[in-house]
C-alpha positions as CSV (number, residue, x, y, z in Angstrom):
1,X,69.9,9.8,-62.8
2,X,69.9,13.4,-61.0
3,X,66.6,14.8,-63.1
4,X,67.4,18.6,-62.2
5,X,64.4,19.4,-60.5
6,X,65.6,19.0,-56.8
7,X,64.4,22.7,-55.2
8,X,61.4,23.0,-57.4
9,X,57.6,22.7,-56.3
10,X,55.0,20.3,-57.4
11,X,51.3,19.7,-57.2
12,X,49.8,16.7,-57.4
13,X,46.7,16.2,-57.5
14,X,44.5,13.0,-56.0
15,X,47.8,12.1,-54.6
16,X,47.0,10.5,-51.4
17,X,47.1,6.9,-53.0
18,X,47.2,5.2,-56.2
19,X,49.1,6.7,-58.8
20,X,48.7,10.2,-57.5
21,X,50.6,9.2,-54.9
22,X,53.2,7.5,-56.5
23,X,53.9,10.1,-58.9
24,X,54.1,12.9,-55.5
25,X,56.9,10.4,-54.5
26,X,59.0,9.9,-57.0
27,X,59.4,13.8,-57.5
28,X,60.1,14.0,-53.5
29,X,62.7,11.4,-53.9
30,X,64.1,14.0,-56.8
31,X,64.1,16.4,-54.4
32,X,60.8,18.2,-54.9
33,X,58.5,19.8,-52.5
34,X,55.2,18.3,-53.1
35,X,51.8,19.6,-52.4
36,X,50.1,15.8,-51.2
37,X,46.0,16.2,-52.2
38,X,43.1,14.3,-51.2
39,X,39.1,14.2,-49.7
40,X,39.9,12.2,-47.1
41,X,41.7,14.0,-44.1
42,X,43.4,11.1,-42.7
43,X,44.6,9.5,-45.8
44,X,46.6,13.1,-47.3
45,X,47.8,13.6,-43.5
46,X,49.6,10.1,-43.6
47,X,50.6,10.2,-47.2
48,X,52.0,13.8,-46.7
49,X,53.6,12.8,-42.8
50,X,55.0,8.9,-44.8
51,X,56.3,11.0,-48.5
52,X,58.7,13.8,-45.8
53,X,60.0,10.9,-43.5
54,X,60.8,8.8,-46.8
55,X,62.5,11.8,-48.4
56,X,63.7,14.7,-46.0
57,X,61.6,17.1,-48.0
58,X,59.4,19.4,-47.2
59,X,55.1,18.3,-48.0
60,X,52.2,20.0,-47.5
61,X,48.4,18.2,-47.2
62,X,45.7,19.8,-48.6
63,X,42.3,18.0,-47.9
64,X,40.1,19.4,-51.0
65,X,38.1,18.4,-54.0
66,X,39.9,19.5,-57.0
67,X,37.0,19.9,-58.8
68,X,35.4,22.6,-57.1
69,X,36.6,26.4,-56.9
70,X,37.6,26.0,-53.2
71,X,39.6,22.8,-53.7
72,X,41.8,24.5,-56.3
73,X,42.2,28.0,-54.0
74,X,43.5,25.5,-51.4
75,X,45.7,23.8,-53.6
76,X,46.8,26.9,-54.6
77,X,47.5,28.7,-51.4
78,X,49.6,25.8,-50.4
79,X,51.9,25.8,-53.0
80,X,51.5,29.7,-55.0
81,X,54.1,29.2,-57.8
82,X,54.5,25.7,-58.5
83,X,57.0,24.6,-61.6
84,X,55.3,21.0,-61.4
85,X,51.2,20.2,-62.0
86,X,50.4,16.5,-62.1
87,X,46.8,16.6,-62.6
88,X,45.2,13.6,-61.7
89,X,41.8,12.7,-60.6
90,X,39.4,9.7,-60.0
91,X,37.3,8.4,-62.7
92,X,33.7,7.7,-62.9
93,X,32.6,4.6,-62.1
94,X,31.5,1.9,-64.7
95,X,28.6,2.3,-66.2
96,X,26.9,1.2,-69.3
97,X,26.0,4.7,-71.3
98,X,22.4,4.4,-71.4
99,X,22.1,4.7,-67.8
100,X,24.2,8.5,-67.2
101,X,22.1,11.2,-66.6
102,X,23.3,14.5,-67.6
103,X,23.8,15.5,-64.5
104,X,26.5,12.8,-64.1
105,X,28.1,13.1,-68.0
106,X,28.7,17.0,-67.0
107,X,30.4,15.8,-63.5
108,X,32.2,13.7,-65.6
109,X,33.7,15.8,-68.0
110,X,34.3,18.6,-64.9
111,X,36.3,15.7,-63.2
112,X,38.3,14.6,-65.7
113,X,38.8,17.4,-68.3
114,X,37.4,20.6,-66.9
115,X,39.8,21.1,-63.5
116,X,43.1,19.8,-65.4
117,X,42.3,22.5,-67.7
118,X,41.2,25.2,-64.7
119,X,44.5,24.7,-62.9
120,X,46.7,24.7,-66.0
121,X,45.1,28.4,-66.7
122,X,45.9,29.4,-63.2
123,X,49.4,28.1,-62.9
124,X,51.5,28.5,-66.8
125,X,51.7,32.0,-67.3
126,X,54.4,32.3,-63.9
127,X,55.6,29.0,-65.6
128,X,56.2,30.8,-68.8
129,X,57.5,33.6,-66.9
130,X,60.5,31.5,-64.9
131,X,61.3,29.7,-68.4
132,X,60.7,25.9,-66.0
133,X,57.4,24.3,-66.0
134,X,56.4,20.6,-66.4
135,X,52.1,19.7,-66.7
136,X,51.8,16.0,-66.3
137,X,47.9,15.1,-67.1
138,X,47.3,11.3,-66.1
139,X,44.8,9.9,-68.6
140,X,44.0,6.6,-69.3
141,X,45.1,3.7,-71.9
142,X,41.3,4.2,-73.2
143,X,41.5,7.4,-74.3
144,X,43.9,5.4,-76.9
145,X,41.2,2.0,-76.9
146,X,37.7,2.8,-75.1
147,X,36.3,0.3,-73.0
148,X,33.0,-0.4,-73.0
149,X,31.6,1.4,-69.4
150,X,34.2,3.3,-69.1
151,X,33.1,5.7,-71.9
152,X,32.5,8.9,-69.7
153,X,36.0,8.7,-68.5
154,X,37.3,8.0,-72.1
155,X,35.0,10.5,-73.7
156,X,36.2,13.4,-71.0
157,X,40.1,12.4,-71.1
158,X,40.0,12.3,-74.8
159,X,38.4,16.0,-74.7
160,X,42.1,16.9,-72.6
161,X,44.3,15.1,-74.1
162,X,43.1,17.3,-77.3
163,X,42.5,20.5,-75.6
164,X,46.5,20.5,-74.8
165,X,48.0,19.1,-77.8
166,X,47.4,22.7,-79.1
167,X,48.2,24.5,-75.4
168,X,51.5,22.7,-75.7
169,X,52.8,24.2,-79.1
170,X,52.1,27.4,-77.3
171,X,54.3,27.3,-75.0
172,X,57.5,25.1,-75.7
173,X,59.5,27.6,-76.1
174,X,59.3,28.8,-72.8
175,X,60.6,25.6,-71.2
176,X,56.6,24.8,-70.2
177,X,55.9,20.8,-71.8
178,X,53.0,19.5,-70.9
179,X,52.3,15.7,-71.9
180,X,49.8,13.0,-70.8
181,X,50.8,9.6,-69.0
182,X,47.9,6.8,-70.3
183,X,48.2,4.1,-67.8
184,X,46.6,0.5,-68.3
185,X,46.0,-2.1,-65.5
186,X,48.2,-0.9,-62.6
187,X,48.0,-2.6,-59.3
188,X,45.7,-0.2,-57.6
189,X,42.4,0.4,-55.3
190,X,40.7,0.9,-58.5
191,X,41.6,-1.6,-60.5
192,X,40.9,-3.8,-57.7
193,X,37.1,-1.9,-57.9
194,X,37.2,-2.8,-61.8
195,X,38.0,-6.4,-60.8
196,X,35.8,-7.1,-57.7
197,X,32.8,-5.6,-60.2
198,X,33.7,-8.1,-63.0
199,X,33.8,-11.1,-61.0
200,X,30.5,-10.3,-59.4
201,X,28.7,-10.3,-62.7
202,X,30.9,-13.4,-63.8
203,X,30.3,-15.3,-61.1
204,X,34.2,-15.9,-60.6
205,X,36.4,-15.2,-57.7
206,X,38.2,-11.5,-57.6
207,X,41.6,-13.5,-57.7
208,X,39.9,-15.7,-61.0
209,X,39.4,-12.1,-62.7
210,X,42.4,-10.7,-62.1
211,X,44.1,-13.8,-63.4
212,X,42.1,-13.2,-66.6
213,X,42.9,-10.1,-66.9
214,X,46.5,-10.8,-66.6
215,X,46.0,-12.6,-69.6
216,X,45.5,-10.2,-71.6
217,X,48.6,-8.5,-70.7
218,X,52.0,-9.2,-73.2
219,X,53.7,-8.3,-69.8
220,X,51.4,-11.0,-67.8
221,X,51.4,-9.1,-64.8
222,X,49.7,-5.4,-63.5
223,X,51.5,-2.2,-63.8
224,X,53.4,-1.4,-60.5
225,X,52.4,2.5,-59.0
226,X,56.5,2.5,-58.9
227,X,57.1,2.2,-62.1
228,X,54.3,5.0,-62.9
229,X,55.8,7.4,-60.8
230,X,59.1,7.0,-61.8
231,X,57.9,7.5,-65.4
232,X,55.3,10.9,-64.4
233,X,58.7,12.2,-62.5
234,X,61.3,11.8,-65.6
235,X,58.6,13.7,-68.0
236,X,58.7,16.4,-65.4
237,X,62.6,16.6,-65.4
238,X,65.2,18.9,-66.5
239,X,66.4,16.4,-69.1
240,X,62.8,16.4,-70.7
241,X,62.4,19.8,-72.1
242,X,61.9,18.7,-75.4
243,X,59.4,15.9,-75.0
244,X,56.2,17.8,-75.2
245,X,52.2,17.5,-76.4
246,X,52.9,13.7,-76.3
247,X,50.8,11.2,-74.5
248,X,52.8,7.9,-72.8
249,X,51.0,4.7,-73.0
250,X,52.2,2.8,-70.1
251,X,49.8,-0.9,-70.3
252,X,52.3,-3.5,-70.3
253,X,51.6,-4.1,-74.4
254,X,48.5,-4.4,-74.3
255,X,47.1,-2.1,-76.9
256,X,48.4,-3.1,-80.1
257,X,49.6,0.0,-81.7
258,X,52.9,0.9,-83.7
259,X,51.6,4.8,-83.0
């Protein structure tokens, strides 16, 4: 399918690996130039150097924390005017509640709620302006089921997913959607953190855990970044104008919900 979008520009945030990175592909295989984001210099520089050779099109590596003021001035001096924002950005790590400072529950929520919400404001009104604009958020299947640990992130992704089901309404009908993409277990660095953490308390073998995990799966297997990406770059496409303020569980069946 031709999505419509070949010409346009995209951010994506945390897009050196994992989904981030998946997503920043499948919108340069569209056609889209695509600002390629990460804190580690060598990583964005071969993502960003590996995404143009794949594609023919044009990328740009931005080494910067999103979260912070700079990060988002570079992201945004790369790419001025972009019609795409995929924000994306890495989780806290598990933890039972009791032991998060507030120190750490307020980088939480900055992380995962506060800079999607920064960039939007920066971005939508030359969105609303050019009638195009497509804001991805990447969430997590726990904002729909919390997991036990994983709270700060559910808590602070639950906060955005809310905070734009309003935004969205706002702007529909100036071609702006913006929608959320809830992954579950996808076959990533870290998920294979999650997994390497569970079978050190178990006592089990990384491979026994993921095999456990697995089972809990309808599908039987682990989300592929592929797949993802190819989803994140259909909800920015031309053809998707009228999906918006929705929020796409993508876990393989896992959660078992008719809503």
């Amino acid at each position: 399918m031709d999505l419509g979008i070949a010409g346009r520009k995209a951010i994506v945030c945390a897009s050196s690996r994992g989904l981030g990175k998946a997503c920043a592909l499948a919108l340069a295989e569209a056609g889209v130039e695509v600002v390629i984001n990460g804190r580690d210099a060598k990583t964005v520089e071969a993502t960003a150097a590996e995404i143009a050779k794949a594609t023919g099109v044009r990328t740009h590596a931005v080494v910067a924390d999103v979260a912070t003021p700079e990060g988002q001035k570079a992201l945004l001096a790369a790419c001025p005017d972009p019609d795409i924002l995929v924000n994306n950005n890495g989780g806290p790590p598990p933890r039972d509640f009791r032991e998060l400072s507030r120190d750490m529950i307020i980088d939480g929520v900055v992380a995962n709620m506060v800079v999607a919400i920064e960039l939007t404001q920066k971005v939508i009104d030359k969105m609303t302006a050019r009638q195009f604009g497509r804001i991805v958020n990447i969430t997590s299947s726990s904002v729909k089921a919390p997991l036990p640990g994983l709270d700060l992130s559910s808590g602070a992704r639950a906060g955005l997913t809310a905070f734009f089901a309003g935004v969205a309404r706002t702007v529909a009908d100036k071609n702006v959607t913006i929608n959320s993409i809830q992954p579950g277990a996808f076959d990533t660095d870290r998920l294979k953190g999650i997994l390497s953490g569970a079978a050190s308390r178990s006592g089990k073998s990384v491979d026994e855990a993921a095999a456990a995990r697995k089972a809990t799966i309808p599908a039987k297997r682990f989300g592929t970044p592929e797949e993802f990406g190819a989803a994140c770059a259909f909800l920015c496409s031309a053809q998707a104008g009228y999906i918006t303020g929705q929020n796409l569980l993508i876990d393989g069946g896992t959660i078992p919900t008719a809503f």
